[in-house]
N, C-alpha and C positions, 0 to 999 in steps of 0.2 A: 600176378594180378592183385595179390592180398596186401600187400601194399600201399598199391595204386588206391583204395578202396576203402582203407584207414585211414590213408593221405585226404579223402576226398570227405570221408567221414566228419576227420575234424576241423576241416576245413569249413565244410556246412556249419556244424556247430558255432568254430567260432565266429562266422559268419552273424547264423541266430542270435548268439549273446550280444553280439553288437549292436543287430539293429534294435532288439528289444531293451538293452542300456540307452539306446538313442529314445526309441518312441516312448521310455517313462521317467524321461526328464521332468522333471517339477521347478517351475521359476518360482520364488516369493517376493512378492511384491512388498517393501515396508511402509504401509501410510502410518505415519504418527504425525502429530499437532494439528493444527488448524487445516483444512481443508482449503485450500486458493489455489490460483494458475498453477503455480506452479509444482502444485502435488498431482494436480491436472492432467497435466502436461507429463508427466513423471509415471503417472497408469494410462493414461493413453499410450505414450509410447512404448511402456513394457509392454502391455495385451498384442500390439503389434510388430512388436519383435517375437513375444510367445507365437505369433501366427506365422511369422516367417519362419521359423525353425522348428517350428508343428510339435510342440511338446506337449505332453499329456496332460497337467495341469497349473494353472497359474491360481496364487494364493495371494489375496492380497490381506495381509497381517496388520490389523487397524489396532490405532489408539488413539482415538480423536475425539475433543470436546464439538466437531461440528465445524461449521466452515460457511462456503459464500457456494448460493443457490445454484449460480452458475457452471461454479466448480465442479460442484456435487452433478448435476445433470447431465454435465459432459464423460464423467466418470460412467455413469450408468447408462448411456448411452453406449459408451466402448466395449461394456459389460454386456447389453443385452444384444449390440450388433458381434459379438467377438463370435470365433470358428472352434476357438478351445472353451475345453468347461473351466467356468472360475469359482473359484470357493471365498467367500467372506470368513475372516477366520478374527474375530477378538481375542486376541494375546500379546504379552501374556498376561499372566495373574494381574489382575489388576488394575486393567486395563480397560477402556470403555469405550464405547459404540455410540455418543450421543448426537441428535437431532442428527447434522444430515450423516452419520455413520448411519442411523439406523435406518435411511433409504435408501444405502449402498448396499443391505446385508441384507435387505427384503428384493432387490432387484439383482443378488446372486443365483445361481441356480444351487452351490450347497452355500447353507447359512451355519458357521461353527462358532460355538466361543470357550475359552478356557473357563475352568472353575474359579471363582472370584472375579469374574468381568460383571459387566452391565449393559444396559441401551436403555435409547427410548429418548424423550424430553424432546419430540420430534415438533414442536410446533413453531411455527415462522418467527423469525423477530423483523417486521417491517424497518427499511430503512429512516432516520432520523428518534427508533427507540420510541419512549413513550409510556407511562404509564398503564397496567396492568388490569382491567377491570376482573369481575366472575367469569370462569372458566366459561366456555361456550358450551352449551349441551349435547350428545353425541344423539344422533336420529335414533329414536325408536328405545330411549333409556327414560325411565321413569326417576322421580327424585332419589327415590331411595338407593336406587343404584346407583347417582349421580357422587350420594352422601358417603356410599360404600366405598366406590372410588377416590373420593380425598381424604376416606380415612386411613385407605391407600398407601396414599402418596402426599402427606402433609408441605414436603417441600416443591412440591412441584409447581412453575414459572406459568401463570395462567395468561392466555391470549391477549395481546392487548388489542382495545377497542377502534373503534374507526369503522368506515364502511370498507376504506382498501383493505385494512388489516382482515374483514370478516372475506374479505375475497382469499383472501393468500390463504387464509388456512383451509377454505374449502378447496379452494384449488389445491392444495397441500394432501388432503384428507385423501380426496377422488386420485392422486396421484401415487400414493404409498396403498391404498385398497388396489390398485389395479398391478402392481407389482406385488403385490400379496396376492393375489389372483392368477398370476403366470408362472407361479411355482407352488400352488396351492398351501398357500401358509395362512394364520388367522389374521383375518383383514379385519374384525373387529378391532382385536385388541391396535394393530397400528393407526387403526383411525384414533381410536383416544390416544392412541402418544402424541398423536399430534393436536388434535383437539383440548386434551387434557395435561399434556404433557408429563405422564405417566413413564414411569421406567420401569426398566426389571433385570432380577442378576441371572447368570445364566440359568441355573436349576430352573426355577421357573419359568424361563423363554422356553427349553427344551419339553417342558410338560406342558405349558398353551400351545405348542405346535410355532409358535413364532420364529423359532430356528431350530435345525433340521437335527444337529448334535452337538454334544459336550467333548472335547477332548485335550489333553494337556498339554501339547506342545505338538509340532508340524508332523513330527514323526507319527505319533499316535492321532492326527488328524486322518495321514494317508494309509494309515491299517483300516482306520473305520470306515473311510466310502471306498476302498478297495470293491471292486466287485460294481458299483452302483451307475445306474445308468443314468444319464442327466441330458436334458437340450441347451441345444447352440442353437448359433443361425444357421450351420451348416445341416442340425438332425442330431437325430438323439445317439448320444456318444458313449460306450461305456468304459469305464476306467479301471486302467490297471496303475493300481501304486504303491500295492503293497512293495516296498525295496528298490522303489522308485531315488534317482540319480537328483536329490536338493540343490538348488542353486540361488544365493540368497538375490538379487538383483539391487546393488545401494545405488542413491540418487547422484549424476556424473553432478561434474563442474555446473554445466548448465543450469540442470535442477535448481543447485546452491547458488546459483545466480540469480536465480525470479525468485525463489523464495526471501533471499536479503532485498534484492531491489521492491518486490512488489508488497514488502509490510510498507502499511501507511506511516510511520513514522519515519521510514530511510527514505521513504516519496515526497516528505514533506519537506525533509531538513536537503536533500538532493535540489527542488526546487528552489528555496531561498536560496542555497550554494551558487547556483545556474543564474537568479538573477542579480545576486549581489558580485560574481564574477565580471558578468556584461557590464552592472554597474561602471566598477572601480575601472574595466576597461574604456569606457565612454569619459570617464572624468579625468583619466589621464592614460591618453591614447599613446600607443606604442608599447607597453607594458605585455602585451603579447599573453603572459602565463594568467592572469586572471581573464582574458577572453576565452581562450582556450579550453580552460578545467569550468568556466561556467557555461558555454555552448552544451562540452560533454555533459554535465552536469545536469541540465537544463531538458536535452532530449533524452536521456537516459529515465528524467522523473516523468515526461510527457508518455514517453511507451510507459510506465508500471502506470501510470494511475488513468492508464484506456482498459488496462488489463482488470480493474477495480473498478465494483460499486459506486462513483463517486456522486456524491451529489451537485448537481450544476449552480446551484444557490450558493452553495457554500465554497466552490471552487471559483466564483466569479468575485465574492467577497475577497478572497486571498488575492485575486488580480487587481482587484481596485482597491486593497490595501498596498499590495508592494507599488502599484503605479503612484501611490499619493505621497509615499514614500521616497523614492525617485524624485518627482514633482520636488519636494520637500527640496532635497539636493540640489537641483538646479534652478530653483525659483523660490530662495529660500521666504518662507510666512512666519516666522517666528514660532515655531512649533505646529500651529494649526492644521498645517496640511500632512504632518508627520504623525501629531496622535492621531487625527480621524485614520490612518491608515492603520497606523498600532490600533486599536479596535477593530476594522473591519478586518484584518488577518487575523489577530485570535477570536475573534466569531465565527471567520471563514473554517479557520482548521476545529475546532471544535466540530460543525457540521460536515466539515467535507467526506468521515468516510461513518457507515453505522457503529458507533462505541456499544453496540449489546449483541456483535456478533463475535463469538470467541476470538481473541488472537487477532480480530481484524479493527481494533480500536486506535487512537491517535490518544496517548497519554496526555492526563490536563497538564500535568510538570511538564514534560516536552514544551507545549503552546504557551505555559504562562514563562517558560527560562527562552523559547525565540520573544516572541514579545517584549520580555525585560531588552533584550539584546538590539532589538529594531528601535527600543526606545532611547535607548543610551547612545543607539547612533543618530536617531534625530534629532536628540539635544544635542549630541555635540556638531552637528549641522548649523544649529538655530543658532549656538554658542560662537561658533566661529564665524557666523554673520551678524552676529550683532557686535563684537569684537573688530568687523573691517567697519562696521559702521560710525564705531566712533571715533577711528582712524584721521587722522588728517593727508589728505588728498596729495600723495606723492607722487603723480605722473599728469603728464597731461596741461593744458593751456590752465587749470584753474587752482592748479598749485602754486602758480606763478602771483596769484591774488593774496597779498600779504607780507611776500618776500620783499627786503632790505637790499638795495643797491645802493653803488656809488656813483656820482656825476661826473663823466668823464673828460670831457667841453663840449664846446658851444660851436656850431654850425652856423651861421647866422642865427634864424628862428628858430633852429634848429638844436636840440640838446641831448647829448648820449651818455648812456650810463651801461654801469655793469652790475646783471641782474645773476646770480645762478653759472656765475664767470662762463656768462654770455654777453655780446654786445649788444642793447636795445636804445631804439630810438624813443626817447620818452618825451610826454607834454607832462607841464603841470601847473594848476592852476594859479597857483603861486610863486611867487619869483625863486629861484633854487639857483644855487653856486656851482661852478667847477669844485671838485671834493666833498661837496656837504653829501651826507646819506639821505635816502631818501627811501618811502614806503610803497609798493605798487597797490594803488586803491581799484583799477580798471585795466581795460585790455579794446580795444577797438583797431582788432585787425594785426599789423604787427607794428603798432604803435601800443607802448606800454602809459596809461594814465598815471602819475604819481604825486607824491606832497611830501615832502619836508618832513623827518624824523623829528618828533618834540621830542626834547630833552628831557635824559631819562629814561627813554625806550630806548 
């Protein structure tokens, strides 16, 4: 039986060690750059693959100058609906947590960051930009503390004005206080990042209470909340991760798909691709390969830029610039209808997406080298219509007005000549010979009018 008994012994064991390698599996999440869809989409679906295979903790490992509102909310949403505990983790050295980082690491249940990181600078940049007025005041702060605060933070980006703008940062402010309030962290100080747009490096987030600890890298992350009990949506969870099984999770194909499609620069230049494709397809049909890559082209920029910010003003200017452009091509106006459209596309793409939210700006070089390029194709539009226009008339019944025949005879009243060695029954008003040349002055039906070659021509 003793045996049987050691047999069963290390069986259990290895049994234990397995399932306990399984239940402290650690996913990391890598956000770095701008914050959009597609980084979006990138932690939404890791927190729910950590849910399908119940591991103990997901890390998502930030360095982001900040991103699109939308982006940022659906992230924190994943975070506060998620069944595993998530850790905000700034690394590494050097690395920063700004504006919307720092309402993803207030809406974690652990808030970490390496030594030498930062956050903060949390306050809205309203779409279309705009000038910067005086900070707005935080409730319940007197000046002198107002004074103390930018002596602060001398570089810090102050709210800009407007009534919408004064909406967004309160809404901003009541939004990052109430996730500071779900993990008990200081909701003072995030109201002024965002109000003031104040930042801080880690040592002093971890002494205002603003993030929960300091640690060097993932490994010495999962020593320190070892032990620490934290809420999900599931109930309060506690972890074990001291020697916990790391698993880095990098962004697939897909990921790198929305993130090159949905920068507004590859949406922009995908766009003119898509119409100047259909174009050249329409002006000379059966060509087949520019229909084709401009269709693709065409609804490939229509999904990235639903997925985006856009503004409507300035996305309607781009449509009634390439339409006048178009226009230009098939009805040519001698430039007129091709510059108005070259200006309202580089106005359109200047406003079409916010240029003061990090990473999600449309380069003026970009706008001003399409524009060069829409313009040198309308001139050469305009150029090659004014070029048939001074053309002389090769086809058709009024080509025939001018040209030089011979008299070939006489029918009775009757007299035939050879026009364009073709045979025409001509009149003329003047008496005209078998063999003399003659000039066709008129056309009335298919009788040719003509007169007598003077001598010399």
């Amino acid at each position: 039986m003793k045996p049987i008994c050691w047999l069963t012994a290390v069986t259990l064991a290895w049994l234990g060690l397995a399932c306990n390698a399984f239940a402290t599996q650690v996913d990391v999440l890598p956000l770095t750059g701008p914050i959009g869809p597609a980084s979006a989409d990138f932690v939404v679906r890791g927190i729910e693959r950590a849910q399908q295979e119940n591991v103990e903790l997901v890390i998502l490992q930030m360095d982001t100058p900040g991103g699109l509102d939308d982006s940022m909310r659906s992230i924190i949403k994943a975070i506060l609906g998620a069944r595993v505990p998530i850790a905000a983790f700034v690394a590494p050295s050097g690395a920063r947590a700004a504006s919307a980082g720092t309402y993803i690491l207030y809406a974690s249940p652990i808030a970490a960051m390496a030594p030498g990181t930062n956050l903060g600078a949390a306050t809205p940049v309203p779409l279309g930009g705009g000038e910067s007025p005086s900070p707005l005041p935080t409730p319940g702060k007197d000046k002198s503390s107002d004074k103390k605060a930018a002596s602060e933070n001398d570089d810090k980006s102050p709210p800009p004005e407007g009534a919408m703008s004064r909406k967004s940062i309160h809404d901003a402010a009541a939004y990052i206080r109430g996730l500071a309030q779900l993990h008990g962290r200081n909701a003072d100080w995030g109201e002024r990042a965002v109000r003031e747009a104040v930042s801080l490096p880690a040592q002093d987030a971890v002494a205002q209470h603003v993030v929960d600890l300091m640690a060097d890298d993932v490994p010495d992350l999962l020593k320190r909340i070892d032990g620490r009990t934290v809420k999900t949506a599931a109930g309060d969870r506690a972890l074990h991760t001291a020697g916990a099984s790391v698993t880095v999770i990098e962004p697939d194909w897909r990921v790198r798909f929305l993130s090159i499609i949905t920068h507004p620069s590859i949406a922009l230049v995908l766009l003119m691709v898509g119409v100047y494709g259909l174009l050249f397809e329409f002006m000379n049909p059966g060509m087949v390969l520019p229909g084709v890559a401009g269709t693709i082209a065409l609804l490939i920029a229509a999904f990235a830029l639903q997925l985006l910010p856009v503004s409507y003003a300035g996305l309607g200017l781009i449509v009634v610039g390439i339409g006048f452009m178009i226009a230009e091509a098939f009805l040519p106006s001698y430039g007129s209808l091709g510059i108005g459209g070259v200006i309202a596309f580089c106005i359109g793409a200047l406003m079409l997406i916010d240029t003061d939210v990090p990473g999600f700006g449309v380069p003026s070089w970009l706008v001003v080298g399409m524009g060069i390029c829409s313009a040198l194709f309308v001139f050469a539009i305009s150029a090659a219509a004014l070029r048939s226009r001074r053309r002389p008339v090769v086809s058709g019944s009024e080509q025939l007005i001018g040209s030089v025949g011979v008299v070939l005879d006489e029918d009775g009243d009757e007299k035939w000549a050879r026009v364009h060695s073709e045979l025409w029954r001509v009149r003329s008003p003047t008496r005209i010979r078998t063999g003399e040349q003659v000039r066709v002055i008129g056309k009335d039906g298919l009788l040719l009018i003509v007169e007598p070659l003077r001598q010399g021509e």
